[in-house]
mmCIF file of the N, C-alpha and C atoms, coordinates in Angstrom:
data_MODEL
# 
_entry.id   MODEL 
# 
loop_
_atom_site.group_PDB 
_atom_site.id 
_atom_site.type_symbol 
_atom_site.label_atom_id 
_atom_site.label_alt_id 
_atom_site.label_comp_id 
_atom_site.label_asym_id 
_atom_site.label_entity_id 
_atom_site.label_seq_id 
_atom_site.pdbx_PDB_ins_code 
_atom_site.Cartn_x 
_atom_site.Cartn_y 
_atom_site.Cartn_z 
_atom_site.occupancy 
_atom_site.B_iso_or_equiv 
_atom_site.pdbx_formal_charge 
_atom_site.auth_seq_id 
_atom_site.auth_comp_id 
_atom_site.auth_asym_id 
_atom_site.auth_atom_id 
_atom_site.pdbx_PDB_model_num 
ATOM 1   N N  . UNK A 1 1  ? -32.705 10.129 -4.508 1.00 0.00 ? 1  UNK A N  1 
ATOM 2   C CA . UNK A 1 1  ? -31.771 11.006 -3.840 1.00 0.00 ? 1  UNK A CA 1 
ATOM 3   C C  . UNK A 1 1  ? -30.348 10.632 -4.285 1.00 0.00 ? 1  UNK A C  1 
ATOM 4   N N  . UNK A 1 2  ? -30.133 11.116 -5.233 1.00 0.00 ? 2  UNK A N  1 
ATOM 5   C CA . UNK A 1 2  ? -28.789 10.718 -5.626 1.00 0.00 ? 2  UNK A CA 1 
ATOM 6   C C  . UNK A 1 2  ? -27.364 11.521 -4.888 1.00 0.00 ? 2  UNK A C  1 
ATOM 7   N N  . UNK A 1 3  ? -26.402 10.440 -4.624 1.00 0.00 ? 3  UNK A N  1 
ATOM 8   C CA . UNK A 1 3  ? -25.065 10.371 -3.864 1.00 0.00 ? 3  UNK A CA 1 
ATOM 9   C C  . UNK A 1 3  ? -25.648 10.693 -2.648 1.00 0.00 ? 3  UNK A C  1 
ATOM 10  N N  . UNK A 1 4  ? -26.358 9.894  -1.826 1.00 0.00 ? 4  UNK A N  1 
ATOM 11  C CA . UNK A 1 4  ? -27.462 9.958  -0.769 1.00 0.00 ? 4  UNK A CA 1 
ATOM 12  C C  . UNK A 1 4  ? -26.271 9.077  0.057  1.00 0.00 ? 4  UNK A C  1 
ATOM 13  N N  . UNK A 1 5  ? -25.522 8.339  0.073  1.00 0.00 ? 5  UNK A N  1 
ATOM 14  C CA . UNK A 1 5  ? -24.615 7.481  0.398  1.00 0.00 ? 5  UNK A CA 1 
ATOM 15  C C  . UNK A 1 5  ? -23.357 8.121  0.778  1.00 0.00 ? 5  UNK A C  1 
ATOM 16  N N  . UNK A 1 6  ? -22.528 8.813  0.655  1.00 0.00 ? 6  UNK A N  1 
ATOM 17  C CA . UNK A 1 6  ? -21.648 10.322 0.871  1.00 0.00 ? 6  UNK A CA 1 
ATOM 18  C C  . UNK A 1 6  ? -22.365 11.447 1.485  1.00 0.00 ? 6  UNK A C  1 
ATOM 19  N N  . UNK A 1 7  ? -23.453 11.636 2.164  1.00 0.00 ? 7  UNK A N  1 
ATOM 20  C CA . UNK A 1 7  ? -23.462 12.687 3.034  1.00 0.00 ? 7  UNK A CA 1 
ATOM 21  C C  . UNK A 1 7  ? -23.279 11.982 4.573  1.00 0.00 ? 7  UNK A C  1 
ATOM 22  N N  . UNK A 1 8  ? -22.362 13.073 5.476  1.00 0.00 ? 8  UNK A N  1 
ATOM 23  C CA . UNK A 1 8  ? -22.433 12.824 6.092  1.00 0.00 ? 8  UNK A CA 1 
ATOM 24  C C  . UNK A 1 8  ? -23.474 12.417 7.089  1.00 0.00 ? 8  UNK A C  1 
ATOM 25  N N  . UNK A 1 9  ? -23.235 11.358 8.441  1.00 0.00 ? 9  UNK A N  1 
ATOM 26  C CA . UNK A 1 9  ? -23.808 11.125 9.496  1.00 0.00 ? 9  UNK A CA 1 
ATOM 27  C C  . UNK A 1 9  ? -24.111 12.573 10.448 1.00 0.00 ? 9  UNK A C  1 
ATOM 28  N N  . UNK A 1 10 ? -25.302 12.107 10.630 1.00 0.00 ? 10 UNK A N  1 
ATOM 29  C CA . UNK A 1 10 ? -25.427 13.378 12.087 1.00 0.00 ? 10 UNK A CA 1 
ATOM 30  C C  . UNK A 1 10 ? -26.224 12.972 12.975 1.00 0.00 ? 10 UNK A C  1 
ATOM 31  N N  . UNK A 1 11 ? -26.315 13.677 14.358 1.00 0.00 ? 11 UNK A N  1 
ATOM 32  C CA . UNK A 1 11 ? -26.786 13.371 15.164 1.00 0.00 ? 11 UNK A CA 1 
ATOM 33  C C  . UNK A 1 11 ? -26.721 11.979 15.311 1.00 0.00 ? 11 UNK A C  1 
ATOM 34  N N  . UNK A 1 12 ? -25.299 11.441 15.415 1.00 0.00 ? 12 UNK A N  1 
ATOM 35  C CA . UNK A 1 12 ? -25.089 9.772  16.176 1.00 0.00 ? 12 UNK A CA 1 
ATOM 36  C C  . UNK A 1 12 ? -24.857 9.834  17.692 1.00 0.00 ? 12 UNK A C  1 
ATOM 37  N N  . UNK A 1 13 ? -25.270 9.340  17.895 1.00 0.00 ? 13 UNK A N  1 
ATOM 38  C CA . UNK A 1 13 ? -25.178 8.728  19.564 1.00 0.00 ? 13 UNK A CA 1 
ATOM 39  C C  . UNK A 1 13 ? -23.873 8.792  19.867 1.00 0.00 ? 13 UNK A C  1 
ATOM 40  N N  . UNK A 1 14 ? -23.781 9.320  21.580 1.00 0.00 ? 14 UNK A N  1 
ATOM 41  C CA . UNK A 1 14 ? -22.995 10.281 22.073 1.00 0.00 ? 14 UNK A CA 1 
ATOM 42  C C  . UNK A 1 14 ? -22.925 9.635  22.944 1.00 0.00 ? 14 UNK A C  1 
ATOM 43  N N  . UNK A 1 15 ? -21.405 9.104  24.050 1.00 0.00 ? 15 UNK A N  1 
ATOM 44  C CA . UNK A 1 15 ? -21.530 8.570  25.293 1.00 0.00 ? 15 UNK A CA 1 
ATOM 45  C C  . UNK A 1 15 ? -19.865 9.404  25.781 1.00 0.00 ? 15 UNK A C  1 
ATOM 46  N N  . UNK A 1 16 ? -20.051 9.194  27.262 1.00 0.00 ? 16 UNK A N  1 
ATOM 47  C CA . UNK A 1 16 ? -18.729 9.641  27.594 1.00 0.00 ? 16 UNK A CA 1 
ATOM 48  C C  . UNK A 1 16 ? -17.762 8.828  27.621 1.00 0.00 ? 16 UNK A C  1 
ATOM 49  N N  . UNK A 1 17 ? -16.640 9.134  27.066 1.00 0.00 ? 17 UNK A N  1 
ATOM 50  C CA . UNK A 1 17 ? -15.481 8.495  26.661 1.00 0.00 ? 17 UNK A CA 1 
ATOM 51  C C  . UNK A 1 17 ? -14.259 8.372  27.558 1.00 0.00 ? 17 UNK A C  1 
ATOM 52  N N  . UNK A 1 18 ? -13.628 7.417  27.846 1.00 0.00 ? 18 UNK A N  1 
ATOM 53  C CA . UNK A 1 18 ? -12.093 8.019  28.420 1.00 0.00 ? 18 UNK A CA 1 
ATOM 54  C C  . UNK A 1 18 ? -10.939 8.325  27.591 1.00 0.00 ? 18 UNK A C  1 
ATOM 55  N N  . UNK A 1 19 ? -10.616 9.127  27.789 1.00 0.00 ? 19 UNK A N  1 
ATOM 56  C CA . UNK A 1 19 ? -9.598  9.736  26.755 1.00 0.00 ? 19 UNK A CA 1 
ATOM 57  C C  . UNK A 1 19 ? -8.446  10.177 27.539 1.00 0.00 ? 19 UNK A C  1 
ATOM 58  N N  . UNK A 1 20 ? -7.012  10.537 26.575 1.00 0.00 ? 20 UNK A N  1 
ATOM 59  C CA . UNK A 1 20 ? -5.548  10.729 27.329 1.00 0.00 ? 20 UNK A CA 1 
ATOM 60  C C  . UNK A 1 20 ? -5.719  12.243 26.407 1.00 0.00 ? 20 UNK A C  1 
ATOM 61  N N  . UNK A 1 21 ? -5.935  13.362 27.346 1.00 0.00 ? 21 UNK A N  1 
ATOM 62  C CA . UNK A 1 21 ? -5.466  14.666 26.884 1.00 0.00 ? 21 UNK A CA 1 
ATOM 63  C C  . UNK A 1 21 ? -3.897  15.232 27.386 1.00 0.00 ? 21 UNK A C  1 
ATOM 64  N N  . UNK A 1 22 ? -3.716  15.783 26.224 1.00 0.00 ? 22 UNK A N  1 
ATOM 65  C CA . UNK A 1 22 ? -1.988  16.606 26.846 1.00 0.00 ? 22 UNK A CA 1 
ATOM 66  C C  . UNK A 1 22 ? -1.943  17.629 28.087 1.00 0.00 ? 22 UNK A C  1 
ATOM 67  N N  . UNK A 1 23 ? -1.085  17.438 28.713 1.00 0.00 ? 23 UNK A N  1 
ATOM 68  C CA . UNK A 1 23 ? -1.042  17.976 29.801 1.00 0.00 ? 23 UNK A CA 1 
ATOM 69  C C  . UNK A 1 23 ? -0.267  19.750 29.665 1.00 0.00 ? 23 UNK A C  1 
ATOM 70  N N  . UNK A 1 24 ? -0.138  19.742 28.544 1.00 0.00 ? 24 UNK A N  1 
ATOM 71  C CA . UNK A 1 24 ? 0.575   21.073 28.172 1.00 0.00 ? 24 UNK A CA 1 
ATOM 72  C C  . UNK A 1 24 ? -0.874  21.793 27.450 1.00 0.00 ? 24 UNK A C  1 
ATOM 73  N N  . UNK A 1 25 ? -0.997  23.004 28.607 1.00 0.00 ? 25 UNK A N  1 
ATOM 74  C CA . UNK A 1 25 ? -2.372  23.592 28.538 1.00 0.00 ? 25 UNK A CA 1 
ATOM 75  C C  . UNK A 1 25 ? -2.015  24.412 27.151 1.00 0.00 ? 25 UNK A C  1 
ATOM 76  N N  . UNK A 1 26 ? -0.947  25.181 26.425 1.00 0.00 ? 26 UNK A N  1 
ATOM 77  C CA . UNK A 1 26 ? -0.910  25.482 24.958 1.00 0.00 ? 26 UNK A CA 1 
ATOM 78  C C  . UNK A 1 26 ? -1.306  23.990 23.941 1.00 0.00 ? 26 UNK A C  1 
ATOM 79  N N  . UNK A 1 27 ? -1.261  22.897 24.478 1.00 0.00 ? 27 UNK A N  1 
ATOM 80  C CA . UNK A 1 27 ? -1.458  22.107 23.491 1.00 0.00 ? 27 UNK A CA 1 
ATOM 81  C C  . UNK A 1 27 ? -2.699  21.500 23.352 1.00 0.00 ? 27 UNK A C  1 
ATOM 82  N N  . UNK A 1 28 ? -3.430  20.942 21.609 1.00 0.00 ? 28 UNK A N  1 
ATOM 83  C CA . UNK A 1 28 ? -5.019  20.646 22.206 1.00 0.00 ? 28 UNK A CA 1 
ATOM 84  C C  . UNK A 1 28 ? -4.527  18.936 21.708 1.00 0.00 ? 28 UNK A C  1 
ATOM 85  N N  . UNK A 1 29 ? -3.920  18.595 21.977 1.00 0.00 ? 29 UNK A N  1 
ATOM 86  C CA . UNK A 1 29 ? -3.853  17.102 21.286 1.00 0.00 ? 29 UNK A CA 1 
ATOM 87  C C  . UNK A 1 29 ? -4.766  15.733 22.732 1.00 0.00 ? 29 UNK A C  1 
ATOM 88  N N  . UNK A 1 30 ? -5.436  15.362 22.199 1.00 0.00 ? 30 UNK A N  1 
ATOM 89  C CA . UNK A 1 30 ? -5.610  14.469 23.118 1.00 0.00 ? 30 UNK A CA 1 
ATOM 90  C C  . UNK A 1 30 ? -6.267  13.044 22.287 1.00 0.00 ? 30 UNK A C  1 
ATOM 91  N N  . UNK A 1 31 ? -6.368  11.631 22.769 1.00 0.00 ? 31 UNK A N  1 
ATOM 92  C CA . UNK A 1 31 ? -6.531  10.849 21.833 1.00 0.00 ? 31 UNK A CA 1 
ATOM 93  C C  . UNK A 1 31 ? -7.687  9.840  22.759 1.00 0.00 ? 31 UNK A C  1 
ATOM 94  N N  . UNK A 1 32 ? -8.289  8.679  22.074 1.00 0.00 ? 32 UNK A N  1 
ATOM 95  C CA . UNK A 1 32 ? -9.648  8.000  22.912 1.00 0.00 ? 32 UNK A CA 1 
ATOM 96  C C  . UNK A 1 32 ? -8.224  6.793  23.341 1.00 0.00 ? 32 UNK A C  1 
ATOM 97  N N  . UNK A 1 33 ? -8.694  6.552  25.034 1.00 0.00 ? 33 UNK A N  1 
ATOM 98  C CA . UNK A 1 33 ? -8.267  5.563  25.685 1.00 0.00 ? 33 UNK A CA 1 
ATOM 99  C C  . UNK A 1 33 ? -7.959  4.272  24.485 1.00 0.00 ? 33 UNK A C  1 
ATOM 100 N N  . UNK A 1 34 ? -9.031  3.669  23.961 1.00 0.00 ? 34 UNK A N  1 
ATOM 101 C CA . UNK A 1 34 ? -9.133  3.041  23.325 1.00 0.00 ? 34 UNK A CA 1 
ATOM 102 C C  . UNK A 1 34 ? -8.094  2.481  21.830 1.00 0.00 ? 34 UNK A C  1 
ATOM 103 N N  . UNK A 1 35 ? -7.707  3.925  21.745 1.00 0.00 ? 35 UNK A N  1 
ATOM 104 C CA . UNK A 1 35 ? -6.943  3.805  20.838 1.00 0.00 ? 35 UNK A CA 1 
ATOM 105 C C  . UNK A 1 35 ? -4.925  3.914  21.025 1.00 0.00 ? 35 UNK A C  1 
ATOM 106 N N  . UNK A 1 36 ? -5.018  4.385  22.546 1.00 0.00 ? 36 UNK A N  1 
ATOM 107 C CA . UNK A 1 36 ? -3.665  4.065  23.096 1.00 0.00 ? 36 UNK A CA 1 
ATOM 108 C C  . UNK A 1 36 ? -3.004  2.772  23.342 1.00 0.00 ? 36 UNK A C  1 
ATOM 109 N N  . UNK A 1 37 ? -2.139  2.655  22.573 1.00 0.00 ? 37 UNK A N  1 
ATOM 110 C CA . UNK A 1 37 ? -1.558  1.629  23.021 1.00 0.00 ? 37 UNK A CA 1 
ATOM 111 C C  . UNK A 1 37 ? -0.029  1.796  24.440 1.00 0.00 ? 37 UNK A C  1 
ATOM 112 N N  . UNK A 1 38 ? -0.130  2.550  25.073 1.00 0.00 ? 38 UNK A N  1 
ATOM 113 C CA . UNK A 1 38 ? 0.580   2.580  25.987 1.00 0.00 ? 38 UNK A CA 1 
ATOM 114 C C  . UNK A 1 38 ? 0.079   2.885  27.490 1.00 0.00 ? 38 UNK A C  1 
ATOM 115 N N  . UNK A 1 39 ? 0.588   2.017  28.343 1.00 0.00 ? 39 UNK A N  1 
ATOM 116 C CA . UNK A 1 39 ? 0.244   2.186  29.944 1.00 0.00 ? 39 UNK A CA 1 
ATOM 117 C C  . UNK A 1 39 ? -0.216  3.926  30.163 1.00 0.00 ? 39 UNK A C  1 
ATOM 118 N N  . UNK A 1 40 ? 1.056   5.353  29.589 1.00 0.00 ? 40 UNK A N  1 
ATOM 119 C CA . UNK A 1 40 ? 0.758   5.909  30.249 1.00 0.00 ? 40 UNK A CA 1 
ATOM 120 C C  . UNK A 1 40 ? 1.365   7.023  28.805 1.00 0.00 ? 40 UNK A C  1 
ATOM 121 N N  . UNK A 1 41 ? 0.379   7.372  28.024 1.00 0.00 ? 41 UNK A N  1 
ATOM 122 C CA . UNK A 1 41 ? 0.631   7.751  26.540 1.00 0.00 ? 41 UNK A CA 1 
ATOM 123 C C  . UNK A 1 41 ? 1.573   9.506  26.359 1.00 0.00 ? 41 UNK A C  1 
ATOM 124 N N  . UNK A 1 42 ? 2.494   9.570  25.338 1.00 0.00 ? 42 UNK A N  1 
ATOM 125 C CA . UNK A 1 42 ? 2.967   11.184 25.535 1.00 0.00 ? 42 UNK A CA 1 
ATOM 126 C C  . UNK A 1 42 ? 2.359   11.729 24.010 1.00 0.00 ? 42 UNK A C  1 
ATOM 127 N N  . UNK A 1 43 ? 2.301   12.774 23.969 1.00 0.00 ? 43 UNK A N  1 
ATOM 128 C CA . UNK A 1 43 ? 1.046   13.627 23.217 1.00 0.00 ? 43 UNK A CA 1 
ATOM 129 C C  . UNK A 1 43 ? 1.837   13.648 21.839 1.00 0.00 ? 43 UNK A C  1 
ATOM 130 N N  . UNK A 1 44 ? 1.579   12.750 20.723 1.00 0.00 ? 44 UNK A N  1 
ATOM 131 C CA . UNK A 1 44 ? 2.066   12.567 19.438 1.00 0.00 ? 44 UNK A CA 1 
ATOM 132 C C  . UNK A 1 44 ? 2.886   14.142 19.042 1.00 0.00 ? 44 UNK A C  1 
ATOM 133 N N  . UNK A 1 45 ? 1.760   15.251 19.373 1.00 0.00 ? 45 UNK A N  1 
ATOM 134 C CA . UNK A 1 45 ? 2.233   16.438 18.914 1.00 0.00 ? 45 UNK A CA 1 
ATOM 135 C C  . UNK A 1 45 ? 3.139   17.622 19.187 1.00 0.00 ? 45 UNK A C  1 
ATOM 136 N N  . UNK A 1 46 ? 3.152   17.465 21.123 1.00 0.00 ? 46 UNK A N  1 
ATOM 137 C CA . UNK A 1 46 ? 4.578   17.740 21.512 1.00 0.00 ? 46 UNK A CA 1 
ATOM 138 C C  . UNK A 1 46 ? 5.468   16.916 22.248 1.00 0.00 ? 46 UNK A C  1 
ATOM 139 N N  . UNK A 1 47 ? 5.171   15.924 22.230 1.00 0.00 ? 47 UNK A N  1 
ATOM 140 C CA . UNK A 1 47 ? 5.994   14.739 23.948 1.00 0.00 ? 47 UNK A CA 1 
ATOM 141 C C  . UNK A 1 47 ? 5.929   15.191 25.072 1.00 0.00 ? 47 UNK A C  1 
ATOM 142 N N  . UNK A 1 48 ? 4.860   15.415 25.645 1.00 0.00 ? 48 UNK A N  1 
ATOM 143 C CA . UNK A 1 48 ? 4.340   15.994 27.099 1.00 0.00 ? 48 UNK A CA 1 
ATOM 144 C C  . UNK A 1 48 ? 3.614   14.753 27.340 1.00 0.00 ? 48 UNK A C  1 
ATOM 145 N N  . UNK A 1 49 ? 3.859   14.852 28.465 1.00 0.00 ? 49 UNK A N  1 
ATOM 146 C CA . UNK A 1 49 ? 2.596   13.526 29.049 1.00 0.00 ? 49 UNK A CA 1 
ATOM 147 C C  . UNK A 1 49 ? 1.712   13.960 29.037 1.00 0.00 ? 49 UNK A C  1 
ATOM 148 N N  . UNK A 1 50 ? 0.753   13.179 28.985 1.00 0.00 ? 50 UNK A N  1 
ATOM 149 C CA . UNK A 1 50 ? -0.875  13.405 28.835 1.00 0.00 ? 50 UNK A CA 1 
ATOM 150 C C  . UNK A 1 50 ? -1.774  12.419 30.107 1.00 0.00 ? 50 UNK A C  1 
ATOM 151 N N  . UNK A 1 51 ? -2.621  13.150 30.366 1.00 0.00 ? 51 UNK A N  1 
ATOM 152 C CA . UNK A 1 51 ? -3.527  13.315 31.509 1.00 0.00 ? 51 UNK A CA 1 
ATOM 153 C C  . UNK A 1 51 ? -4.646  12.687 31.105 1.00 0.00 ? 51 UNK A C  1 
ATOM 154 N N  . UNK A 1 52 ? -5.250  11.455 31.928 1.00 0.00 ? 52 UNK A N  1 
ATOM 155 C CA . UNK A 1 52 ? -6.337  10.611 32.098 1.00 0.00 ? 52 UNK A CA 1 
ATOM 156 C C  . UNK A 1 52 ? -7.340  11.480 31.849 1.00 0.00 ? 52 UNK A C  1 
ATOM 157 N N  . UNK A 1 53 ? -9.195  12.042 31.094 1.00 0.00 ? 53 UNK A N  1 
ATOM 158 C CA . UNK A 1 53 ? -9.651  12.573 31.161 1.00 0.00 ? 53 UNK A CA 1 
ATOM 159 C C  . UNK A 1 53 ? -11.138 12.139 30.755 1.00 0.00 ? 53 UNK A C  1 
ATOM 160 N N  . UNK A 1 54 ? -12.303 12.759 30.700 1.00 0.00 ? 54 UNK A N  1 
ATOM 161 C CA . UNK A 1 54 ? -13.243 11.603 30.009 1.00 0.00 ? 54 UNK A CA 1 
ATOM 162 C C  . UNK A 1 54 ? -13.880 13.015 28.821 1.00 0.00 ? 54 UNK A C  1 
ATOM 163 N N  . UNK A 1 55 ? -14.642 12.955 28.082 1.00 0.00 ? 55 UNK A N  1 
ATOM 164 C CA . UNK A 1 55 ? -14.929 13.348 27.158 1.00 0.00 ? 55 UNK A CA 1 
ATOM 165 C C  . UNK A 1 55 ? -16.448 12.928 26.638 1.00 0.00 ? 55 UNK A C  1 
ATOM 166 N N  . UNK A 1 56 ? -17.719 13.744 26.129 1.00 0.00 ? 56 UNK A N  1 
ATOM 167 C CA . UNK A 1 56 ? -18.297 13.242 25.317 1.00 0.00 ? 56 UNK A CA 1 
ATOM 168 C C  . UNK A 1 56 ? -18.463 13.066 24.041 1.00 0.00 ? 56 UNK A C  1 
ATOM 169 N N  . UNK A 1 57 ? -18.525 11.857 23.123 1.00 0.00 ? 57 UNK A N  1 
ATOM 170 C CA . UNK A 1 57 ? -17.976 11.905 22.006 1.00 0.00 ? 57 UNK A CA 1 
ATOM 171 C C  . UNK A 1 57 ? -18.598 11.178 21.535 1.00 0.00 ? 57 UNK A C  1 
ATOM 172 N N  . UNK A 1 58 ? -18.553 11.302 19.807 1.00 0.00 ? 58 UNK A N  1 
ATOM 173 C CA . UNK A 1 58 ? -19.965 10.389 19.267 1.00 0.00 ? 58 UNK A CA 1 
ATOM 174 C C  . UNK A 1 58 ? -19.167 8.536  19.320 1.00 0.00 ? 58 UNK A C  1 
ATOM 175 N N  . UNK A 1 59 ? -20.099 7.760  19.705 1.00 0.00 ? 59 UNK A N  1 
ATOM 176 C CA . UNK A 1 59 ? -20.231 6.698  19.410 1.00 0.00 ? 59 UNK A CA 1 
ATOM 177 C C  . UNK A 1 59 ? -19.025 5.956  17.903 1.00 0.00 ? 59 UNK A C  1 
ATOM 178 N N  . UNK A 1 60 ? -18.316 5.452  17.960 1.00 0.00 ? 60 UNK A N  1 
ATOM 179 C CA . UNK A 1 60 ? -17.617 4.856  16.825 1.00 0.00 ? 60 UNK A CA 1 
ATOM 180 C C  . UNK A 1 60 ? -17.848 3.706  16.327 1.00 0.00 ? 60 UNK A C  1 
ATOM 181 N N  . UNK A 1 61 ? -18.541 4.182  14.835 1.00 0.00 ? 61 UNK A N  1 
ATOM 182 C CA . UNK A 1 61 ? -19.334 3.047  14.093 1.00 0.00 ? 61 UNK A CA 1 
ATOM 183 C C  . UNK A 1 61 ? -18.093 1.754  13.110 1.00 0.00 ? 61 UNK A C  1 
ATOM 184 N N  . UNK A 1 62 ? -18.546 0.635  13.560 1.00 0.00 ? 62 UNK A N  1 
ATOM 185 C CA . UNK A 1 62 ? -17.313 0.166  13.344 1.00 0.00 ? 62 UNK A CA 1 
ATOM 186 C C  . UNK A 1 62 ? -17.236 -1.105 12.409 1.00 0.00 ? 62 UNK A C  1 
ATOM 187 N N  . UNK A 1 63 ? -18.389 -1.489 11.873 1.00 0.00 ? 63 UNK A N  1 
ATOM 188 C CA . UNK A 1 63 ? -19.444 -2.387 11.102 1.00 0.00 ? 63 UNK A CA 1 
ATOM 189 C C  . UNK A 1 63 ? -20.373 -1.775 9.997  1.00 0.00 ? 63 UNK A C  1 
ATOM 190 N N  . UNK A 1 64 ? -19.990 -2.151 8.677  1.00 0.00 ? 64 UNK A N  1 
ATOM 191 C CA . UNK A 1 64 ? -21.096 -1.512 7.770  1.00 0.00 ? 64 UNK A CA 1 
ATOM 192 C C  . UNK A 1 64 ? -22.553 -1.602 7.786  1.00 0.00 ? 64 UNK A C  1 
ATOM 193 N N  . UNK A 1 65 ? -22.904 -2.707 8.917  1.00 0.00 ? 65 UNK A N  1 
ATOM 194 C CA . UNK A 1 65 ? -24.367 -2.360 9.078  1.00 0.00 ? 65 UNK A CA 1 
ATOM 195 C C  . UNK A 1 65 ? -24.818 -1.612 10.101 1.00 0.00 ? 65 UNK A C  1 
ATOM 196 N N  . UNK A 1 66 ? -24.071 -1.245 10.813 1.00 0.00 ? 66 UNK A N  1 
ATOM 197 C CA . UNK A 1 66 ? -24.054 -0.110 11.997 1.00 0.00 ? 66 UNK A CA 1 
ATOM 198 C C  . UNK A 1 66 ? -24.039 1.367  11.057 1.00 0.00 ? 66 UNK A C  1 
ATOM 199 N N  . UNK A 1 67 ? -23.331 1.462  10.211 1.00 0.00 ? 67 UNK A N  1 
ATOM 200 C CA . UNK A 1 67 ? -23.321 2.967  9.110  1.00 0.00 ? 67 UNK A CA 1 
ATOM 201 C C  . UNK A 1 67 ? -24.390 2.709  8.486  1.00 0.00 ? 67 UNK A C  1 
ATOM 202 N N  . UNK A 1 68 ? -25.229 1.688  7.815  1.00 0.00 ? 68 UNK A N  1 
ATOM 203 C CA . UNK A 1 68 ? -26.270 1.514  6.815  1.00 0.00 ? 68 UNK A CA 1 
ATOM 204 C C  . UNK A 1 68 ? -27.698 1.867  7.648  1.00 0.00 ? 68 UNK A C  1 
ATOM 205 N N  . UNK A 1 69 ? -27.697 1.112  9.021  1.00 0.00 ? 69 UNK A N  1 
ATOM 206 C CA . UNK A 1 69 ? -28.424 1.172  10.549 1.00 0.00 ? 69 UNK A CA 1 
ATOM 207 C C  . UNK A 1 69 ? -28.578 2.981  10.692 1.00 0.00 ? 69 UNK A C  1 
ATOM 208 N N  . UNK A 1 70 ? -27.349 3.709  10.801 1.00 0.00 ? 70 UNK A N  1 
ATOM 209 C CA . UNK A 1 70 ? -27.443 5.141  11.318 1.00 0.00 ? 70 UNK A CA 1 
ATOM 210 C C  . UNK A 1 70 ? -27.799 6.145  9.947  1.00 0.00 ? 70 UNK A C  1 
ATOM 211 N N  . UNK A 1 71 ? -27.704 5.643  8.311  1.00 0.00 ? 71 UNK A N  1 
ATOM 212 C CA . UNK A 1 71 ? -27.850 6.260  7.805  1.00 0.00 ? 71 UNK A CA 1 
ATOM 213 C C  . UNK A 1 71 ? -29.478 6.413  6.868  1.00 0.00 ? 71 UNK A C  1 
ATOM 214 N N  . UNK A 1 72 ? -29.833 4.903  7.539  1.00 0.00 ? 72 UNK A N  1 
ATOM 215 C CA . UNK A 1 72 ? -31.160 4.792  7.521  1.00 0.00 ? 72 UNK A CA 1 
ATOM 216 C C  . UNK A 1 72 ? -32.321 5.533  8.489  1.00 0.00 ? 72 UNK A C  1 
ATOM 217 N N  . UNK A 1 73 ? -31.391 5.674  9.780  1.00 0.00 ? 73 UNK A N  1 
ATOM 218 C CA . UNK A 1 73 ? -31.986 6.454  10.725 1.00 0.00 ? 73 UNK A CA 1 
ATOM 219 C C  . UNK A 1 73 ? -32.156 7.981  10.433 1.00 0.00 ? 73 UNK A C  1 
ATOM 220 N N  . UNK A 1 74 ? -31.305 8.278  9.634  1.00 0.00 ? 74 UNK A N  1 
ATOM 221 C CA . UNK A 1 74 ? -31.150 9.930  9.467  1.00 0.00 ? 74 UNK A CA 1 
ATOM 222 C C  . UNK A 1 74 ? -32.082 10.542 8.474  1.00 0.00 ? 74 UNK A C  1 
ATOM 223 N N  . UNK A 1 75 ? -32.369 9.315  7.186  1.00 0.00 ? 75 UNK A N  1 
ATOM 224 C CA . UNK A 1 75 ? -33.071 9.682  6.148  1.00 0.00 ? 75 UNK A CA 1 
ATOM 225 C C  . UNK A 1 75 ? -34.385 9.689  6.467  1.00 0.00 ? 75 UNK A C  1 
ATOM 226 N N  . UNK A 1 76 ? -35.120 8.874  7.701  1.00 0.00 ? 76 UNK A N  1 
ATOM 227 C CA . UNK A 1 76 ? -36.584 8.645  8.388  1.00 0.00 ? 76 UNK A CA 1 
ATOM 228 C C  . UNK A 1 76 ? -36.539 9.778  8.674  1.00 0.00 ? 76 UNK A C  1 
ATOM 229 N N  . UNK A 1 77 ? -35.450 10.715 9.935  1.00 0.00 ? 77 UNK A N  1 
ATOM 230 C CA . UNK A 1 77 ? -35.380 11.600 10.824 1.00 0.00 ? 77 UNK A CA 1 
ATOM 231 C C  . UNK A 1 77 ? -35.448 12.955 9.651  1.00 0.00 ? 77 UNK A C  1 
ATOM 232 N N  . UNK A 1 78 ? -34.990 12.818 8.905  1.00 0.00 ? 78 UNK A N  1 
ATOM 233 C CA . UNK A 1 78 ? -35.380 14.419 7.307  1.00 0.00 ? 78 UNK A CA 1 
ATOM 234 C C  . UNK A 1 78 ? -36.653 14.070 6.880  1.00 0.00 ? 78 UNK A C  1 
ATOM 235 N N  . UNK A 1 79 ? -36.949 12.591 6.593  1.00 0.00 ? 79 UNK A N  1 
ATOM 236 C CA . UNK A 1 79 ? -38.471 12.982 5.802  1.00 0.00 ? 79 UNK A CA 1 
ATOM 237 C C  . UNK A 1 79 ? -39.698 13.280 6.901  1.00 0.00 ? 79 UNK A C  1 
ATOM 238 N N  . UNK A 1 80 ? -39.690 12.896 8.547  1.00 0.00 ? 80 UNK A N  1 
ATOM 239 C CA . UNK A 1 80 ? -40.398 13.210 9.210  1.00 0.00 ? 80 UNK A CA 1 
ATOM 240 C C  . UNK A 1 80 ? -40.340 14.938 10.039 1.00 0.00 ? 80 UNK A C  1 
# 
């Protein structure tokens, strides 16, 4: 299966997230808790404060044997 290594991941594991969405209902910017570094974050894309919220969202793989782990899983999950 050549360039079998460059297709994307799918179907990765999904949990609910906390996330800071913008509070300006024209705006869709919102970012994972995790990745805020501020007590109480304003929305990169307009400077509105943004609103505590939770979200489901895939899992963030963060270790190359965690990507080698999910991409081994995917190639079982096509040939079966």
């Amino acid at each position: 299966m050549p360039y079998s290594w460059n297709k994307p991941l799918e179907n990765l594991p999904e949990e609910m997230t906390t996330i800071w969405s913008c509070g300006r209902d024209e705006c869709n910017g919102w970012i994972r808790d995790s990745f805020s570094f501020k007590e109480q974050p304003t929305c990169p894309m307009c400077k509105t404060a943004m609103i505590r919220s939770e979200k489901v969202l895939p899992i963030l793989v963060t270790t190359d044997q965690e990507i080698k782990h999910y991409r081994k899983k995917q190639r079982a999950d096509e040939i079966s």
